[in-house]
N, C-alpha and C positions, 0 to 999 in steps of 0.2 A: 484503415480505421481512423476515422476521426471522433473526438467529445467534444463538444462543444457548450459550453456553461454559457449560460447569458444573463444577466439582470438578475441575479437570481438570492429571493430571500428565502432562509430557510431559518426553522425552530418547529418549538413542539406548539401542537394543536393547540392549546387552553393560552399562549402567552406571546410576548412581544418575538419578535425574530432577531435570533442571536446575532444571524452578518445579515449585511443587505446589497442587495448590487453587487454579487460575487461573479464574477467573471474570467473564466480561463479556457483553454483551451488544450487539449493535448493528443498530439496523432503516434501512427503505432512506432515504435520504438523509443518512446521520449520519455521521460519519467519526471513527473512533477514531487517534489515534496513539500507538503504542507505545513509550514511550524507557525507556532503561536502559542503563550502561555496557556496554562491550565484553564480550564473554562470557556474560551473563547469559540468553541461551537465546530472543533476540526471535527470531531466522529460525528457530529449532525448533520454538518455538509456531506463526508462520505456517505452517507446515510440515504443524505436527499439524493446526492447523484445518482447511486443507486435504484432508487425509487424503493424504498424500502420506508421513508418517511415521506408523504407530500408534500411538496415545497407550497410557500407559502404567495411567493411570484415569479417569473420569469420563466426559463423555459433548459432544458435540462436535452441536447440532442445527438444521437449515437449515431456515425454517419448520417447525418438530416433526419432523423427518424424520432421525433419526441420518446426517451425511456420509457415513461406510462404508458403508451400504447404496444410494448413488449409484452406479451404474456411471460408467467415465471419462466418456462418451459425455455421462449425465447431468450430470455435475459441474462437465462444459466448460462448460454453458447458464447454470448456476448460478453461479460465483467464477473470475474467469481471475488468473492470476496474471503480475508483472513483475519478475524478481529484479533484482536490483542490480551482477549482471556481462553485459555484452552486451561479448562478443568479434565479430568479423565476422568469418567466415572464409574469402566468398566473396563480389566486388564484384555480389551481386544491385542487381537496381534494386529501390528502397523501396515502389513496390506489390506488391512479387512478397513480398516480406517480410514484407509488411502481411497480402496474402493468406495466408499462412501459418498465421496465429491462424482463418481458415475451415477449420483442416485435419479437424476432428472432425466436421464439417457436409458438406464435397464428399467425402469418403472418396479412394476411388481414380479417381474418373471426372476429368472435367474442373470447372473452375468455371463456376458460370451468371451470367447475365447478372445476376441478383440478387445473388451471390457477389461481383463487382466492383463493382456498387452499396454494397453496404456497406463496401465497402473504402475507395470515394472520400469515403463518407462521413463514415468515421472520421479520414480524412485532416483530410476538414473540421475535423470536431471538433476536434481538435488542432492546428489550423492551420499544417500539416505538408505541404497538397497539393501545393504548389507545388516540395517533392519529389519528387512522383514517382515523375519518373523519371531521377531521382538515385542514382549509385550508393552501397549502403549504408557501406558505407568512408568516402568521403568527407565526410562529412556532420559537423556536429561534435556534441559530446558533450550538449550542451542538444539539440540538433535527434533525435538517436538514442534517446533519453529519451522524449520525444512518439511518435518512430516506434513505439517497444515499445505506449503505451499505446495509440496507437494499435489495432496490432495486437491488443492484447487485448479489444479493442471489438468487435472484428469476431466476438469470439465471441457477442457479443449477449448478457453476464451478466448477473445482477442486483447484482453483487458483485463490487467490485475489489481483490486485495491486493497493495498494493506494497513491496517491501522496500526502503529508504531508496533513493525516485525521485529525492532531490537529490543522491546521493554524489557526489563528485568535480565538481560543478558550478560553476559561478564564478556569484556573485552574483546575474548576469539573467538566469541561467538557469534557476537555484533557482526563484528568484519565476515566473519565467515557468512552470514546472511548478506549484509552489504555486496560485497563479491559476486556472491550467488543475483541477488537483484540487478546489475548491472548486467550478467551475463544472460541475464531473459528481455533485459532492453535491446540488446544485440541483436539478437532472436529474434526480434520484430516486435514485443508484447511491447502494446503500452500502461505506464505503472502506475497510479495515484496512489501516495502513501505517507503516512505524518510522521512525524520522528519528533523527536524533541532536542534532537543533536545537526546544528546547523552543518557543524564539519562534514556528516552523512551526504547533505548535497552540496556540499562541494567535490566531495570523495565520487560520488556518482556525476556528476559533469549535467544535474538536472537543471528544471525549471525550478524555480519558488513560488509557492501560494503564501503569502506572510499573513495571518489573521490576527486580529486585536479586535478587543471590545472597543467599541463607541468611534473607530475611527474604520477609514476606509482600508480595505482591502489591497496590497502590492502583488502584482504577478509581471516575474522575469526569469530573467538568465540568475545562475546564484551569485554570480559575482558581482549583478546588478544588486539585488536586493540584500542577501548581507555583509552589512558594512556597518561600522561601528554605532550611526545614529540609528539603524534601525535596530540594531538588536536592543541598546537603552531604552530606547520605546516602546519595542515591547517585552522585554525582561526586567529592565529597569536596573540592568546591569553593564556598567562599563566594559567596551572589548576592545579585542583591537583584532584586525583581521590581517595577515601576513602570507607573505610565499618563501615557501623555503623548499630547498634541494634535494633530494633522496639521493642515496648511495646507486640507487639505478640511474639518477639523472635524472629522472623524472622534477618539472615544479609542482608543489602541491601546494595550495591556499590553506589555512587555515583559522582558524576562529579563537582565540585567547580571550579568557577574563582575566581584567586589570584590577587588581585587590589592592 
């Protein structure tokens, strides 16, 4: 699996285009994260890559194959996506939800027995099974996080993009998705996903896409890209960025604001 972004403007129809010249790349196993203040046009771009909005220039290609010329049908096998607002608006139970993300694969018939097989197995994956047959409501907000991605396994993609998977999370839960995301880069899936917590890609060993209004675009290694002057630039907040020791021995990098 390769993506390959190129030159690529994106925004809404009626107005100027929010980045321009965006350009990254990312093959399967790798996992890019996206940061950049509020507004600066990250869920457009997922958007565009997707083909879910029309970019405005450039060219947008999944293994060499421009995304636009994907039917949905195709596109579902290809990149499933997990936005960042899940309302429930109906106490289904969490396999029937799960099943869900099979909806481009069973059409209108019934599901097959293979159909539930993947579903349970997604469950697996995210070590989620043990919901069920839970209903979606109740569940809490770390738990319903894994259900989505869950769900979007079940499309069987080669490609995940997630729009900030930790929003609203309290601390164990974050990590606990964190965790979970690096162990589907292992797996082979390649990941585009925004966060708004640089430590995340550090934690995950990704790429960086750095966005800001009115300036250009940074894509690297994370250790290339945050570092104290970029985060000021686009937070507009002093850091300082550090390696320090875990009790495993592990170094782990990290990201400090300076108050």
């Amino acid at each position: 699996m390769r993506l390959e972004v190129k030159d690529l403007d994106c925004g809404w129809k009626a107005g100027e285009p929010i980045q321009r010249f965006v350009n990254f790349t990312l093959e399967s196993g790798e996992i890019c994260c996206m940061l950049g203040p509020n507004g600066c046009g990250k869920t457009t771009l997922l958007k565009t890559v997707m083909g879910l909005i029309p970019r405005m220039r450039g060219s947008v290609l999944f293994d060499d194959r421009d995304v636009q010329r994907y039917s949905p049908k195709e596109r579902s096998s290809v990149m499933a996506y997990v936005s960042q607002d899940h309302e429930p608006p109906f106490a289904y139970r969490v396999r029937d939800v799960v099943m869900l993300g099979r909806a481009a694969k069973v059409g209108y018939g019934q599901p097959s027995v293979r159909d539930w097989q993947v579903v349970e197995s997604a469950l697996d994956d995210m070590g989620v099974r043990h919901l069920r047959n839970e209903a979606y409501t109740n569940i809490s907000g770390g738990e319903l996080q894994l259900v989505m991605i869950a769900r979007a396994l079940t499309q069987e993609p080669q490609m995940l993009v997630l729009d900030e998977p930790t929003a609203s999370l309290d601390y164990g839960n974050a990590m606990r998705v964190v965790r979970k995301v690096r162990e589907l880069a292992d797996r082979g899936y390649g990941i585009l996903m925004t966060t708004h917590s640089p430590d995340q890609a550090f934690m995950l060993d990704s790429n960086v896409l750095l966005l800001q209004r009115d300036r250009p675009m940074q894509f690297g290694s994370a250790t290339e890209i945050i570092n104290d002057t970029n985060m000021l630039d686009a937070y507009g907040i002093d850091v300082e960025t550090k390696e320090f020791l875990t009790r495993k021995g592990d170094v782990v990098r990290m990201c400090a604001p300076v108050f």
